[in-house]
C-alpha positions as CSV (number, residue, x, y, z in Angstrom):
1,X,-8.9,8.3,-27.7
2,X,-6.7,10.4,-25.8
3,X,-6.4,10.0,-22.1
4,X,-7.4,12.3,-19.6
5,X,-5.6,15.6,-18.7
6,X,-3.6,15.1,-15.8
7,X,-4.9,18.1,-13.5
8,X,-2.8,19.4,-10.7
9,X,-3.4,17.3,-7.5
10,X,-3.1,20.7,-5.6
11,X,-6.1,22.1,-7.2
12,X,-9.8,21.2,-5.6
13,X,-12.2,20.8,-8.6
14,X,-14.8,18.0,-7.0
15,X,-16.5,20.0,-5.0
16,X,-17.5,23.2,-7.5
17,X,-21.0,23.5,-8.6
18,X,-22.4,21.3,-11.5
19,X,-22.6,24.4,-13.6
20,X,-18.8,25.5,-13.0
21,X,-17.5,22.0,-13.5
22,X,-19.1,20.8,-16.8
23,X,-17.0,23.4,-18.8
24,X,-13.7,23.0,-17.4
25,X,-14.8,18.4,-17.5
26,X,-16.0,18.8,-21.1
27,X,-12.8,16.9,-22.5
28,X,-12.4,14.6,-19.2
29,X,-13.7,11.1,-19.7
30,X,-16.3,10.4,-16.8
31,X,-16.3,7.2,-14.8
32,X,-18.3,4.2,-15.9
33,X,-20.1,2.5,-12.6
34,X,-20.2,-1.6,-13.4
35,X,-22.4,-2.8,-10.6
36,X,-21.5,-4.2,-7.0
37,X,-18.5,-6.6,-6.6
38,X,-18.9,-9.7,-4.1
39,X,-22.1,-10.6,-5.9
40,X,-24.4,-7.5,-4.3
41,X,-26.8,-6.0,-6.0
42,X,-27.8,-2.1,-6.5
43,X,-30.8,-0.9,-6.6
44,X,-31.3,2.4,-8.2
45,X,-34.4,2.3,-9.7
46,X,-36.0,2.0,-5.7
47,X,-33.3,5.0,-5.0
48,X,-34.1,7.6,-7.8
49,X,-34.0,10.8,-5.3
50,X,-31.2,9.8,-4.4
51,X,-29.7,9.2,-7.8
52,X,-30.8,12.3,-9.2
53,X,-29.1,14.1,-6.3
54,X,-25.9,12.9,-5.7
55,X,-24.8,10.2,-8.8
56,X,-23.4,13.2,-11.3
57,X,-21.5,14.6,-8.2
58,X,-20.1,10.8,-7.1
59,X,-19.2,10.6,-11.2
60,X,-17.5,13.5,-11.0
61,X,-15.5,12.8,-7.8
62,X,-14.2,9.4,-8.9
63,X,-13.7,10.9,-12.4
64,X,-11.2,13.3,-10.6
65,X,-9.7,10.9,-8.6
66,X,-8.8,8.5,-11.0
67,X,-7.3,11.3,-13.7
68,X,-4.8,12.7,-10.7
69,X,-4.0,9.1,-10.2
70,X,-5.3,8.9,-6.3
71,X,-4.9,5.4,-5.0
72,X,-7.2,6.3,-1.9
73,X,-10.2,8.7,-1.6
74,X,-10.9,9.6,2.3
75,X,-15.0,11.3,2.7
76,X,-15.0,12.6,6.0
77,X,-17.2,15.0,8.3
78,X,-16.0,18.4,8.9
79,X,-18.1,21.6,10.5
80,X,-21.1,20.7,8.5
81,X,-19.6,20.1,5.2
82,X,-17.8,16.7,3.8
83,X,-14.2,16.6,3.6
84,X,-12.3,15.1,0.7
85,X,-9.3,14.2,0.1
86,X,-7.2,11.9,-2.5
87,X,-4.6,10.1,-2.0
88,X,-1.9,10.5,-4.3
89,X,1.6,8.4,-4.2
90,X,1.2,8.5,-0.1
91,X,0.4,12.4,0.5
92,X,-3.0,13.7,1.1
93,X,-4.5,16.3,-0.9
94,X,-7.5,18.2,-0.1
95,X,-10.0,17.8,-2.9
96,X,-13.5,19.5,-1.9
97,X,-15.3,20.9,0.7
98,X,-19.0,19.8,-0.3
99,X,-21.9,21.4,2.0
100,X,-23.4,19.2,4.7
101,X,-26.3,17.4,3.2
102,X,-25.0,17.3,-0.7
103,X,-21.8,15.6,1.5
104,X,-24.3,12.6,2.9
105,X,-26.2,12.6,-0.5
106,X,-22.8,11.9,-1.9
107,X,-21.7,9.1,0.6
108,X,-25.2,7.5,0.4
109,X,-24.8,6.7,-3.1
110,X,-21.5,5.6,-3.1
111,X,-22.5,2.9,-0.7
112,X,-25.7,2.3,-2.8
113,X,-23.1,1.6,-5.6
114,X,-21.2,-0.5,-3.6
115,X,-24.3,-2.7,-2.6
116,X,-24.2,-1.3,0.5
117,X,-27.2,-0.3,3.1
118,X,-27.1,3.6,2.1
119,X,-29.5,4.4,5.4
120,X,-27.3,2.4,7.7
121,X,-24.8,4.7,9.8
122,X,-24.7,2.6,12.8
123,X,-22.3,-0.3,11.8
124,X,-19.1,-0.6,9.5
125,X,-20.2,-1.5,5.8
126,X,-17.5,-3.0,3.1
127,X,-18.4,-3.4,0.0
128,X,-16.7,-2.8,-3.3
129,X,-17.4,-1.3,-7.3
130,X,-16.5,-2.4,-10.4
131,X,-15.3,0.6,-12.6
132,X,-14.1,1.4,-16.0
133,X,-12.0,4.5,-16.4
134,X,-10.1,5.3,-19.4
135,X,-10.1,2.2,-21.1
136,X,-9.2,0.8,-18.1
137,X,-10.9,-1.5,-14.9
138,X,-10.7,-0.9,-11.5
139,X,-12.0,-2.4,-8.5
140,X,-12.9,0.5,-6.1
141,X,-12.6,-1.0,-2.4
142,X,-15.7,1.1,-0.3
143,X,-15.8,1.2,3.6
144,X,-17.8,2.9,5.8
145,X,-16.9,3.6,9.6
146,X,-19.9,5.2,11.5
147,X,-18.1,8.8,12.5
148,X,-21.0,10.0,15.9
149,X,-23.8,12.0,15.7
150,X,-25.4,9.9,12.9
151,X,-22.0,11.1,10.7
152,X,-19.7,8.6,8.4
153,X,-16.4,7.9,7.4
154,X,-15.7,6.7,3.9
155,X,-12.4,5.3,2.1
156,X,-12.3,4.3,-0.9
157,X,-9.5,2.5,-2.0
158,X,-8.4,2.1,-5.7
159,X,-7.0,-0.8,-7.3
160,X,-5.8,-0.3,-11.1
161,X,-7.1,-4.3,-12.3
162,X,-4.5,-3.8,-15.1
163,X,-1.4,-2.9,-12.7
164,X,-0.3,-6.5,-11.1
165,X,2.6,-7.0,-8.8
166,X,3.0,-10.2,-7.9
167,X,6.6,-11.4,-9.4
168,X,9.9,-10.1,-7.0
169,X,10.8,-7.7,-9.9
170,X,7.5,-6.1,-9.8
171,X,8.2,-4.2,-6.7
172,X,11.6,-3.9,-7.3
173,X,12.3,-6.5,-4.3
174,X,16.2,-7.2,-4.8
175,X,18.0,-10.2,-6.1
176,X,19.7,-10.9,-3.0
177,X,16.7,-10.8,-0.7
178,X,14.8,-13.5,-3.1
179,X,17.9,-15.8,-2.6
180,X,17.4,-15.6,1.0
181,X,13.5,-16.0,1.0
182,X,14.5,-18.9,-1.2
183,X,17.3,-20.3,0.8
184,X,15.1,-19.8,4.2
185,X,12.3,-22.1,2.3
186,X,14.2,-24.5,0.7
187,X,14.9,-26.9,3.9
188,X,11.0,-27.4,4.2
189,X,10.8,-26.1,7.6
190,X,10.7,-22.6,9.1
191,X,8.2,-19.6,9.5
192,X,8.6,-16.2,7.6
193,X,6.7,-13.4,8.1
194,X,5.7,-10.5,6.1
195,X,4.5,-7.3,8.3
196,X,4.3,-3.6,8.0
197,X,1.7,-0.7,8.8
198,X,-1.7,-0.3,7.0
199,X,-1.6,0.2,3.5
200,X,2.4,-0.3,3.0
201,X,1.3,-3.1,0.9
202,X,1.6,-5.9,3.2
203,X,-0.5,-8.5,1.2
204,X,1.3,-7.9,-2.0
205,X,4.7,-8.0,0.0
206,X,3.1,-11.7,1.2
207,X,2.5,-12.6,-2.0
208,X,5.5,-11.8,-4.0
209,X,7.4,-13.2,-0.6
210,X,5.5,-16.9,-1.8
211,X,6.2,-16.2,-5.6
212,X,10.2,-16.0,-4.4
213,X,9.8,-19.7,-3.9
214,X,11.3,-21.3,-7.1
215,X,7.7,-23.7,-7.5
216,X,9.3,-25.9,-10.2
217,X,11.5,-26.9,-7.6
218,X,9.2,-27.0,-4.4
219,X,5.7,-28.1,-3.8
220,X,3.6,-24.8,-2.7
221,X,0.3,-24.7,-1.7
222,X,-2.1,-22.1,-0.8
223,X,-4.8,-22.5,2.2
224,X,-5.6,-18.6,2.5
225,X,-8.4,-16.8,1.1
226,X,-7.1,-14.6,-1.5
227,X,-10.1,-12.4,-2.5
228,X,-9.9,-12.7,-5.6
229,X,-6.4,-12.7,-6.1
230,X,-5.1,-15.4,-8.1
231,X,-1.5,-17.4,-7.4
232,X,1.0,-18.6,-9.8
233,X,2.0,-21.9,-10.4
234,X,0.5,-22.9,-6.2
235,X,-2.1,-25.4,-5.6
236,X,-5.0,-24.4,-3.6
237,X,-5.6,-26.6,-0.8
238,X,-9.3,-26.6,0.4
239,X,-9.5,-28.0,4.7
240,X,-11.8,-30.5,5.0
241,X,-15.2,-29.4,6.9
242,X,-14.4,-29.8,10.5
243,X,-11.3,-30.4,10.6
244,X,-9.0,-28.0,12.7
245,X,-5.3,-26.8,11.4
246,X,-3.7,-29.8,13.3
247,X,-5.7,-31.8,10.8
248,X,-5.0,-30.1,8.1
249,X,-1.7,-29.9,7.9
250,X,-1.5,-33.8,8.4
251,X,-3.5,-33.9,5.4
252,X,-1.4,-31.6,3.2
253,X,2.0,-33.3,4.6
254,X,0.9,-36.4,2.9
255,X,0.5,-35.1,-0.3
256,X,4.1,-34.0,0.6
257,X,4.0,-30.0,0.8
258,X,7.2,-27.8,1.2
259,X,5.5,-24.4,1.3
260,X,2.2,-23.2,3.2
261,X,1.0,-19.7,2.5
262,X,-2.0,-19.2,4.9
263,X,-4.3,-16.3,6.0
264,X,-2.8,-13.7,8.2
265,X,-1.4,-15.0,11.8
266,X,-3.4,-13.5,14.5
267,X,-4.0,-16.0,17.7
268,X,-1.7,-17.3,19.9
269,X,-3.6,-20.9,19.4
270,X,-2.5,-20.8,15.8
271,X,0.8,-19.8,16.2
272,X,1.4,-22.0,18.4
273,X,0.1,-24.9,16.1
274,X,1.8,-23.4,13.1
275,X,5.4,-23.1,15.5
276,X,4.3,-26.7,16.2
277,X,4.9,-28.2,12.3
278,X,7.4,-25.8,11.5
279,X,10.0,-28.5,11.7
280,X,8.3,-30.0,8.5
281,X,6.2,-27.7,6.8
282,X,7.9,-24.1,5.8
283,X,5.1,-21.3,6.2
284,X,4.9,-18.2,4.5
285,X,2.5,-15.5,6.0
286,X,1.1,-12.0,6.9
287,X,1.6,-10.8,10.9
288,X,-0.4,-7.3,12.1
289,X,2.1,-5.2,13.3
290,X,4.3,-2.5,12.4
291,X,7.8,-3.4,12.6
292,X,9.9,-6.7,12.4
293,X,10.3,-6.0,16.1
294,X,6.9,-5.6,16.5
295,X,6.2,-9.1,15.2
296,X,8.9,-10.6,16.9
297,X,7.7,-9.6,20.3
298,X,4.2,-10.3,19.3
299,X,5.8,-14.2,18.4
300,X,7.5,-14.6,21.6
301,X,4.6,-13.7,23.7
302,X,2.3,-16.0,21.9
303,X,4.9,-19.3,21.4
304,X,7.6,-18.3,24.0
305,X,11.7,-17.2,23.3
306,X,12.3,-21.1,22.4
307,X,9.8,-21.8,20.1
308,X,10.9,-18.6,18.2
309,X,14.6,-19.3,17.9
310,X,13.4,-22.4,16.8
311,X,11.1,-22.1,14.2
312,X,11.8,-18.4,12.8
313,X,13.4,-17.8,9.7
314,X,13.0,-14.0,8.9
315,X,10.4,-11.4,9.0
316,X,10.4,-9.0,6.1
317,X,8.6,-5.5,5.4
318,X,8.8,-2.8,3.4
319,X,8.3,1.4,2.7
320,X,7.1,3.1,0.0
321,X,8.7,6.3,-1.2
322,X,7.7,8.1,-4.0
323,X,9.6,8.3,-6.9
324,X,11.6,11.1,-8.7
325,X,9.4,11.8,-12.0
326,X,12.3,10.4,-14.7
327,X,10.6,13.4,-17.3
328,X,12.3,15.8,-14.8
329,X,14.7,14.9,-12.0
330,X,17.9,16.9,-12.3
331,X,21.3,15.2,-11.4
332,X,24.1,16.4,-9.7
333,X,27.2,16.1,-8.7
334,X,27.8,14.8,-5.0
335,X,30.1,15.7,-2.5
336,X,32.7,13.2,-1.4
337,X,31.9,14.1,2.3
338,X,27.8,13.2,1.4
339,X,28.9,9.9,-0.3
340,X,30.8,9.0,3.1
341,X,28.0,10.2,5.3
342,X,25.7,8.0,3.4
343,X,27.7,5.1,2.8
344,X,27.7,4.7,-0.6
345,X,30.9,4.0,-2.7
346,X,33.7,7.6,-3.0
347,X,32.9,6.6,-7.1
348,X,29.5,7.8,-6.6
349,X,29.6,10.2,-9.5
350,X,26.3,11.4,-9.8
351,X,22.4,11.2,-7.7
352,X,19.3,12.9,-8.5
353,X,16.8,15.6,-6.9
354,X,14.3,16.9,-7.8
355,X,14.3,20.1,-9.7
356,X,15.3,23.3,-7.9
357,X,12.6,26.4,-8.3
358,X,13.7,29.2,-11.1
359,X,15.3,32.1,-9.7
360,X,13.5,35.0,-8.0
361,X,15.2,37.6,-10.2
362,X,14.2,35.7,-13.6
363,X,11.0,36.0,-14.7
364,X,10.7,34.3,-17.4
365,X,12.4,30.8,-16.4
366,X,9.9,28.1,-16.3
367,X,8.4,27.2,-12.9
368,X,8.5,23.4,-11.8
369,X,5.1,23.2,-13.0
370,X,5.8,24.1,-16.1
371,X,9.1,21.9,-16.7
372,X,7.0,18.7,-16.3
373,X,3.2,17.8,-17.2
374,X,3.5,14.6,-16.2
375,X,3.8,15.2,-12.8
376,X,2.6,18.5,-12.1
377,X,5.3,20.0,-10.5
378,X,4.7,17.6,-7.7
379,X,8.1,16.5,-9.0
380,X,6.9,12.8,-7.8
381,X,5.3,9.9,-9.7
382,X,4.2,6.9,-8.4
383,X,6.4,5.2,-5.9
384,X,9.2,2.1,-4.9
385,X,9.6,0.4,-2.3
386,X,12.5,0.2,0.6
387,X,12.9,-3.2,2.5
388,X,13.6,-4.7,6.0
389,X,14.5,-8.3,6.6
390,X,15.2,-9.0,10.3
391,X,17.0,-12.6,10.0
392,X,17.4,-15.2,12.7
393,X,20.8,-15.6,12.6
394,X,23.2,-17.5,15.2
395,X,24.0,-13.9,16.4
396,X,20.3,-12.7,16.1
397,X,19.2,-15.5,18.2
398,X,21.5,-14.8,21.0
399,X,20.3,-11.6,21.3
400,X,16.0,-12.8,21.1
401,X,17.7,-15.2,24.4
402,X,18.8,-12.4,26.1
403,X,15.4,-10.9,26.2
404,X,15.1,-9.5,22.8
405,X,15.4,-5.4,23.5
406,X,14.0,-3.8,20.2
407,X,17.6,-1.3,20.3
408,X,19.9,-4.8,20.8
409,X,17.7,-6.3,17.8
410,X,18.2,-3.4,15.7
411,X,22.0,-3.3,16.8
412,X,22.0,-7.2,16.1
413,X,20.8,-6.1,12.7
414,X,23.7,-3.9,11.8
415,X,26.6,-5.9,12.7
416,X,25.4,-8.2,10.7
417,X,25.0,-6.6,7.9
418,X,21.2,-7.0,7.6
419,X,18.8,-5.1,5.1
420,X,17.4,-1.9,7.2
421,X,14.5,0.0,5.7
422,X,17.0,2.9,5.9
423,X,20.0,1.0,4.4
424,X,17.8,0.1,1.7
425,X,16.4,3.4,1.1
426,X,20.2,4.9,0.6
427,X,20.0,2.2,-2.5
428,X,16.7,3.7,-4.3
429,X,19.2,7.2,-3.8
430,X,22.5,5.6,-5.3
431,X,19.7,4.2,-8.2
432,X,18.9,7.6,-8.9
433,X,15.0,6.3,-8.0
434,X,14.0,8.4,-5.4
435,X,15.8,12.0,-3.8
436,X,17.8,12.3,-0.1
437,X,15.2,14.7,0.2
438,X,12.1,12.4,-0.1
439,X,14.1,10.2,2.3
440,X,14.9,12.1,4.9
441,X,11.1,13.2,4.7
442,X,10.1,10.0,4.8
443,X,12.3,9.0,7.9
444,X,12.7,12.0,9.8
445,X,9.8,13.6,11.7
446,X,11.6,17.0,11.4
447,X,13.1,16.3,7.8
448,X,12.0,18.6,5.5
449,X,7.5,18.7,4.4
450,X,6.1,18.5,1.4
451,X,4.4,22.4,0.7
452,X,1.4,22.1,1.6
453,X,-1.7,22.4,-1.2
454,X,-4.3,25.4,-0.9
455,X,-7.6,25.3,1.3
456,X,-10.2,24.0,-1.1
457,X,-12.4,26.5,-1.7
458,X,-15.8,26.0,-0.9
459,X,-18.4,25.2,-3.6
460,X,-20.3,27.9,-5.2
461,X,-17.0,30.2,-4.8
């Protein structure tokens, strides 16, 4: 059967009346709800009012969702109607404007899906969905934040069970940082760190940081809880009951460990346990914070300037940035002046952008919605990654000694040639991945905004 229609993210269909939408979703496959994930239950049958009120409208949401291929829904009060908006490669679109008490009819029974308490809007609620779309299963993440005033917040977040990145060249992460994630783990000793802001993909970073490790060559062992994820070729190491981390890590050196990959660092008492062994255990792992700086400073507050130097190998991160749609990116022709300005080789012979609007006076060229219907006209699809490694080198450590000013780090960084998020970036442009344009959005506050998509109109309209 043939696969959904791909409708323009721009347009706000969720939030029409039944009556309008069935004729325009005749041909659009709807969702299939699987039951709770994390063993809840659901029960409808004790919900039924509920069901009969708001399941079709939470079907056709999520069936809208996953055919523009959002990777986060966001339900959210506004002015006595519900708010929502997907997700789509990063950018937000508005999606609906659904009246007041449709809105918490709506946001009920997506918790009720989720096995959730759907009458409880005093305390934060996770839960999560199993779903079939299009042949396809996805695991839809479902949190609810209470908003004031007996309001919510829901995200939903979207994870395609058939798209896995866990392998370096699933995420594009380049040869030459793997050899160094590689050579930093190899001497069975050292810390590195994976950090980045919420939903960068942090945990997959982690992951794919540990699958760098060549395993046929080191022993790697796992003591975080992976929800569900699974690890390749790393043995899962269960602590003992009671036993702290000081104990536990005497127990896995004996069974003669080279890599640890544990649960995100977030006390000073385990880092400095962690800092303690990391003359004989190497440790991979997640940090909360936003920038390799960030974590740095975060480390030397915790452990102290020493213990850093010491024990730190690297901290890595990464950006995403959506991709140029390959159906219809146009190249061009660069000037040598750009090619200097960016740093890329004066052999440069061609990058790509996205493609430029018809002209005014012609009205019969095609529009840029109508050169691609794969993307839209968005002209993005899907997105890559840019990455940062901040590496404790002889140079990089003088600088952490000398009290470790973020501008001297990032200075530090350059001279010696490290991988910038920016740097990197330039090499998704020279690879003809992603456009200047999409960069210099995507680093520059005042760079250049995506257009912005119309109100939703309101539904019944």
């Amino acid at each position: 059967m043939a696969g959904p229609p791909k409708p323009d993210p721009k347009k706000a269909v969720a939030g029409k009346k039944p009556a309008e939408h069935t004729a325009e979703q005749e041909d659009v496959e709807q969702v299939l709800f699987q039951g709770p994930l994390f063993g809840r239950e659901s029960n409808l049958k004790a919900n039924t009012k509920l069901v009969q009120a708001a399941l079709v409208p939470v079907k056709q949401m999520m069936s809208d969702a996953l055919s523009r291929r959002a990777h986060t829904l966001l339900m959210e009060p506004r002015e006595g109607r519900l708010s929502i908006r997907f997700v789509i490669d990063g950018m937000p679109y508005p999606a609906a404007a659904v009246p007041g008490q449709k809105g918490v009819a709506m946001l009920q029974m997506l918790k009720l899906l989720a096995g959730l308490d759907p009458n409880d809007r005093k305390l934060p609620q996770a839960g999560g969905i199993k779903a079939e779309f299009d042949g396809l299963p996805y695991n839809l993440m479902v949190e609810s934040v209470p908003a004031g005033g007996g309001a919510e917040r829901v995200r939903v977040k979207i994870e395609n069970k058939k798209v896995v990145r866990q392998k370096p060249s699933e995420i594009g992460l380049p040869d030459h940082l793997k050899t160094k994630i590689r050579d930093f783990t190899s001497s069975r000793s050292g810390v590195v760190l994976i950090c980045g802001p919420p939903d960068s993909g942090v945990t997959t970073l982690a992951i794919v940081t540990l699958h760098s490790v060549d395993p046929y060559l080191y022993s790697v062992y796992n003591l975080a809880d992976m929800k569900g994820k699974e690890l390749i070729n790393v043995t899962e190491f269960k602590p003992e009951p009671g036993h702290d981390m000081e104990l536990t890590f005497d127990r896995i050196l004996r069974r003669e460990a080279d890599v640890i990959y544990l649960n995100p660092l977030t006390s000073p008492q385990d880092a400095q346990t962690i800092f303690q062994y990391a003359d004989r255990l190497s440790f991979i792992m997640e940090i909360p914070a936003n920038t390799p700086t960030e974590a740095v400073k975060k480390l030397i507050e915790w452990v102290g300037v020493d213990e850093v130097i010491k024990g730190l190998k690297c901290v890595i991160t990464q950006k995403l940035i959506r991709k140029l749609c390959d159906d219809c990116k146009q190249a061009f022709r660069p000037n040598p002046m750009l090619l200097k300005k960016l740093g890329l080789p004066p052999e440069t012979s061609v990058l790509y952008r996205a493609p430029l609007p018809p002209p005014p006076d012609d009205p019969k060229a095609q529009t840029v919605e109508e050169l691609c219907a794969d993307c839209d006209g968005v002209p993005y699809h899907g997105r890559v990654a840019a990455f940062e490694m901040l590496e404790m080198t002889d140079t990089m450590k003088e600088v952490f000694a000398a009290g470790a000013a973020p501008e001297a780090i990032r200075k530090q960084m350059a001279d010696d040639g490290q991988t910038t998020l920016q740097k990197d970036a330039i090499r998704l442009v020279a690879e003809g991945k992603t456009s200047l344009e999409e960069v210099q959005r995507t680093f520059s506050p005042g760079g250049p905004q995506r257009k912005a998509p119309p109100r939703p109109r309101p539904p019944g309209n």
